[in-house]
C-alpha positions in Angstrom: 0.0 0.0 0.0 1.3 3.4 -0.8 1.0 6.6 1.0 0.5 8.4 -2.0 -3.2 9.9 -2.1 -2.8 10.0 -5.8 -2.5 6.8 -6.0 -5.7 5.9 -3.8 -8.1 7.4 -7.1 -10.3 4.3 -8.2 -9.5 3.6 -12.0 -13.3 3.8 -12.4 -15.0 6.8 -11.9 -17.5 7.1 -9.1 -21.1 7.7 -10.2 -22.9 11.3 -10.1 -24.7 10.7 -7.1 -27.5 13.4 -8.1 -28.2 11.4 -11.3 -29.4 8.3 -9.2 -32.8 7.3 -7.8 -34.2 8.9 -4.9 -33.7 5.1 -3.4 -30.5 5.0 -4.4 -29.6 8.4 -3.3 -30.9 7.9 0.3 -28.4 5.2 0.5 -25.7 7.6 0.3 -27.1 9.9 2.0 -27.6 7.7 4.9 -24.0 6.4 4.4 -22.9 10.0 4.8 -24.7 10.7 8.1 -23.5 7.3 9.1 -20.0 8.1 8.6 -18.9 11.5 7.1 -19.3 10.6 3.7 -20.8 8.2 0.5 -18.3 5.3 0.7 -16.0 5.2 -2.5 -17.1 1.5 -3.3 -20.6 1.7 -3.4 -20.0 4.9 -5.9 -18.2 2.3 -7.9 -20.7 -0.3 -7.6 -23.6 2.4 -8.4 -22.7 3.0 -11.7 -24.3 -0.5 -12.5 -27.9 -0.9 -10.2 -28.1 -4.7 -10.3 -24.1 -4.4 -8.5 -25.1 -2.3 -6.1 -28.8 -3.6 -5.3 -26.6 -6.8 -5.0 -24.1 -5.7 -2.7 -26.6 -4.0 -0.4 -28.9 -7.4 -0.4 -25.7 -8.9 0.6 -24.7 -6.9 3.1 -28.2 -6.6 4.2 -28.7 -10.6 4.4 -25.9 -11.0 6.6 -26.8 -8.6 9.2 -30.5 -9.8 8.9 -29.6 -13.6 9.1 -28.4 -14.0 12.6 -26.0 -16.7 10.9 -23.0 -15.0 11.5 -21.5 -12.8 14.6 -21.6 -9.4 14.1 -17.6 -9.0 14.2 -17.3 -11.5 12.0 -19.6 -9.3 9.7 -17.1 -6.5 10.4 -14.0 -8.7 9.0 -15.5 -9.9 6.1 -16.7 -6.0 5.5 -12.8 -5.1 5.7 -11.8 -8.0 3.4 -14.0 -7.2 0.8 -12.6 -3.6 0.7 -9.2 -4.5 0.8 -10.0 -7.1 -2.6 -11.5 -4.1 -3.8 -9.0 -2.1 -3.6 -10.5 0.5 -0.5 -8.2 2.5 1.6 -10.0 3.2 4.9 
């Protein structure tokens, strides 16, 4: 990992947020209450619906389940990011 910050730019741009659905839109919005601002993946993913409806159903699914631990939740969260290439 570099320190760089030039290097931390996706090689995909994010989506404009504004030209989403409303749905779609709360999600960030939400995500930027939650935490300061829209999270860099889920820009990424937004740019195709069906992604990022799928990665919220994911996410979503294993909270809901009750299968797995909620830090366990936490460290497949991180792992994801870091295969995708999120600096946090």
């Amino acid at each position: 990992m570099t320190d760089d910050p030039a290097m931390w730019k996706p090689r995909v741009d994010p989506v404009d947020i504004e030209s989403l659905s409303e749905r779609e839109q709360r999600v960030f919005a939400n995500q930027a209450k939650k935490w300061g601002a829209p999270l860099a993946n889920h820009q990424i993913y937004a740019r195709v619906p069906s992604v990022f409806h799928g990665a919220q159903g994911m996410w979503r699914g294993l909270g809901e389940s009750g299968h797995l631990d909620g830090a366990l939740v936490a460290i497949l969260n991180r792992r994801v990011a870091i295969v995708n290439g999120c600096v946090f």
